[in-house]
N, C-alpha and C positions, 0 to 999 in steps of 0.2 A: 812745443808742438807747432806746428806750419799751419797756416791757416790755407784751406782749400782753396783755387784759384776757381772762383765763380765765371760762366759767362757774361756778359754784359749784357743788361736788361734792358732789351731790342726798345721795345714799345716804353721804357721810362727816360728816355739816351735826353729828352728835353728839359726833365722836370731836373730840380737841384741834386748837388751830389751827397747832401746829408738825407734826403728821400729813398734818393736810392739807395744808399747804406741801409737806411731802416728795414724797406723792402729782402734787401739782401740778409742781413739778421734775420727775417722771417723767416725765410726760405731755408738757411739753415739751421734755424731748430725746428724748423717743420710744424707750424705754427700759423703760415700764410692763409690757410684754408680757413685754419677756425677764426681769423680773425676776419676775413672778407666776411664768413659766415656771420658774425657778431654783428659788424659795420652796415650792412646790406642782407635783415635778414630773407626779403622779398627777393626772388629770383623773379629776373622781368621773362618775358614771353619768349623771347631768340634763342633758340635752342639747337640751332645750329646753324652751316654754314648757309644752307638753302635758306632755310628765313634770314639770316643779317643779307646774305646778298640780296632777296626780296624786300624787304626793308630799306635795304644800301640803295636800291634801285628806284624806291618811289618816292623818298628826299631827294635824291639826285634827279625826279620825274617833276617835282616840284617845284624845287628850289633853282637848278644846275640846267634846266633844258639846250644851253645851249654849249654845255661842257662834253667834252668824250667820254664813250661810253665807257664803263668801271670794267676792267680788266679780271682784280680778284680780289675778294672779301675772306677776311679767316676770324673764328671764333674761337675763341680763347677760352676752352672749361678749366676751372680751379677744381673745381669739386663735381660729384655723379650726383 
């Protein structure tokens, strides 16, 4: 049997390549969710993109004042 050609996992491209294989194993046996779920059972407060950009916005208000302004923020849901 061929094993499926996966796309390359954008937001994991820096961590090591045995991570992302693990990653990749999750995803396909479909398995990704219930483990973030297990790992992290608190879901923090950001629930979408309006608050991570609201968010994005006043560490970068804090910290960054003298940086350009944040163009675009995206929220990444695993699970509803």
């Amino acid at each position: 049997m061929i094993a499926p050609t996966l796309a390359p996992l954008k937001y994991l491209q820096a961590y090591p390549p045995a991570l992302q294989e693990q990653v990749q194993q999750l995803i396909v046996q479909n398995r990704l969710e219930a483990y973030l779920k297990q790992r992290y059972p608190e879901r923090h407060a950001v629930q979408s993109d309006k608050a991570l950009y609201a968010y994005a916005l006043a560490l970068k208000q804090e910290h960054l004042r003298n940086a350009p302004s944040i163009d675009k923020v995206y929220l990444i849901t695993v699970w509803t």
